[in-house]
C-alpha positions in Angstrom: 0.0 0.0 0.0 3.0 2.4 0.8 4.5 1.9 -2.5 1.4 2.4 -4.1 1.1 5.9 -2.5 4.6 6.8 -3.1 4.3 6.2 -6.8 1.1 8.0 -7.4 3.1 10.8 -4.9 6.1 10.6 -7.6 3.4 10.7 -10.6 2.0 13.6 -9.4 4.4 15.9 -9.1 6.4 14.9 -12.0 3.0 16.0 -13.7 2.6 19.0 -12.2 6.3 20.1 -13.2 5.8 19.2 -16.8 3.0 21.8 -17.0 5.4 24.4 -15.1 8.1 23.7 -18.0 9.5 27.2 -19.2 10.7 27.2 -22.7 12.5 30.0 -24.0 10.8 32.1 -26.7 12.0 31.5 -30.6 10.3 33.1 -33.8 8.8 30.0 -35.9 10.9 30.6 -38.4 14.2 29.9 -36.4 12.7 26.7 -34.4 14.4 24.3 -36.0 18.2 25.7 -35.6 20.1 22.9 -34.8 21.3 25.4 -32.0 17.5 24.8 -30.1 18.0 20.4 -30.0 17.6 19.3 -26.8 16.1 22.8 -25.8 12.4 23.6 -24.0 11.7 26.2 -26.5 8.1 28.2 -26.7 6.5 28.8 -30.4 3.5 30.1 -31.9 1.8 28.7 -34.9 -1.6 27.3 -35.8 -2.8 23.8 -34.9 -3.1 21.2 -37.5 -3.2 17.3 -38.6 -0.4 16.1 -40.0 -0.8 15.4 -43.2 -4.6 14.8 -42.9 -4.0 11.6 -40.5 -2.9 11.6 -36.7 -0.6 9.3 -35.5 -0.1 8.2 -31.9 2.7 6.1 -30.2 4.2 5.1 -26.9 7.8 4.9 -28.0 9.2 7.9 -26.1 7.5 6.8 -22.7 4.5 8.5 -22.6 1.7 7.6 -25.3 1.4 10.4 -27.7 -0.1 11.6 -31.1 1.6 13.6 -33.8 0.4 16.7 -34.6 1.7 19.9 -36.9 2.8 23.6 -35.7 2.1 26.3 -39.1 3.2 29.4 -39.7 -0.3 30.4 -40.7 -3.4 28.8 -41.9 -3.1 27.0 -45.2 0.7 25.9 -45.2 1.2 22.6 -46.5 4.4 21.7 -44.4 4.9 22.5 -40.7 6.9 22.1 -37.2 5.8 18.3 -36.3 4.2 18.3 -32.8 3.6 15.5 -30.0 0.5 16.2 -27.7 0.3 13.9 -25.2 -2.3 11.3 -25.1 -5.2 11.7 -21.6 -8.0 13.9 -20.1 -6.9 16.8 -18.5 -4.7 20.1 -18.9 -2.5 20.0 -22.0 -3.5 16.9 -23.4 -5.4 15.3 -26.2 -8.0 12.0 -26.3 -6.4 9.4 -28.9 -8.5 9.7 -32.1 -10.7 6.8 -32.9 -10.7 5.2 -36.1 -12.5 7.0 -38.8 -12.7 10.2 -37.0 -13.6 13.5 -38.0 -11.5 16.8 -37.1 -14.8 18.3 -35.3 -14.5 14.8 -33.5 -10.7 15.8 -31.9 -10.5 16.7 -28.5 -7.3 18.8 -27.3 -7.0 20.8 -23.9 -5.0 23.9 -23.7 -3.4 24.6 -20.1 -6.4 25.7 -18.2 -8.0 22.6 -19.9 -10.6 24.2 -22.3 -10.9 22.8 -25.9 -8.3 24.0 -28.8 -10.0 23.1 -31.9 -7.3 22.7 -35.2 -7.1 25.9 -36.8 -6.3 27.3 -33.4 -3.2 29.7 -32.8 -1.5 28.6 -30.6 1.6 28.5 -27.9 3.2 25.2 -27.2 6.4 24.7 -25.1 8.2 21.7 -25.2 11.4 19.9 -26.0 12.7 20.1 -29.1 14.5 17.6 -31.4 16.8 18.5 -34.5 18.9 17.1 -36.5 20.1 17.6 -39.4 20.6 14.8 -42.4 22.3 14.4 -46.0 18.7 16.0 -47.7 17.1 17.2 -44.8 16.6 18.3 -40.8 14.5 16.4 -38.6 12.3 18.8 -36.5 9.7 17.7 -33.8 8.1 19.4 -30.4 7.8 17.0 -27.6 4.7 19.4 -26.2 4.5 19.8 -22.2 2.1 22.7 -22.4 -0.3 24.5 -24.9 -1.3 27.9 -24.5 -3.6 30.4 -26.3 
């Protein structure tokens, strides 16, 4: 029973610090710079699917989906996002099969709904790297503000 507490104890807080996370602000533009990997890092864009299909994941220990950051409203290509998968502040539910974007549910920080289309803040961690033809670019997201 005491290792049950102390583990939901531990849980806790390591969720409460991930919504305190302070990134430092960069213009979109300039998120990518290999000099942010490995940063907590604030931009704003707008909110989108990726590609027109949402995929989610476990493989970086918490179960995720992938979303897109844009520069503004009608870009093809964007900043790919991870929000993390669950029900309260800064989260989103795991799509069900065949859904429809009206159908997506995402919770900013003071856990109202973001609907895509939405400007946005996210902080998070970023990841870049760069390869032969291209630079890999994703936000791990540990908060989303409006």
């Amino acid at each position: 029973m005491k290792n049950i507490f102390l583990l939901t104890v531990i849980a806790a807080s390591l969720f409460v610090s991930a919504c305190n996370v302070v990134g430092e602000p960069v213009e979109y533009a300039n998120a990518c710079d290999l000099s942010n990997n490995d940063k907590n890092i604030e931009v704003s864009g707008i909110l989108e699917e990726k590609g027109g299909s949402i995929f989610c994941s476990n493989t970086s220990g918490r179960m995720e989906c992938g979303y897109s950051l844009l520069a503004k409203a009608g870009d093809k290509e964007g900043i790919s996002v991870d929000l993390e998968v669950g029900g309260g502040a800064n989260t989103a539910d795991k799509p069900a099969s065949g859904f429809k974007r009206e159908d997506l549910k995402i919770r900013d920080n003071a856990g109202q709904p973001v609907k895509l289309g939405d400007k946005v803040k996210l902080t998070g961690k970023l990841t870049s790297a760069k390869h032969p033809s291209s630079t890999v670019c994703y936000l791990k997201v540990y908060k989303i503000e409006r």
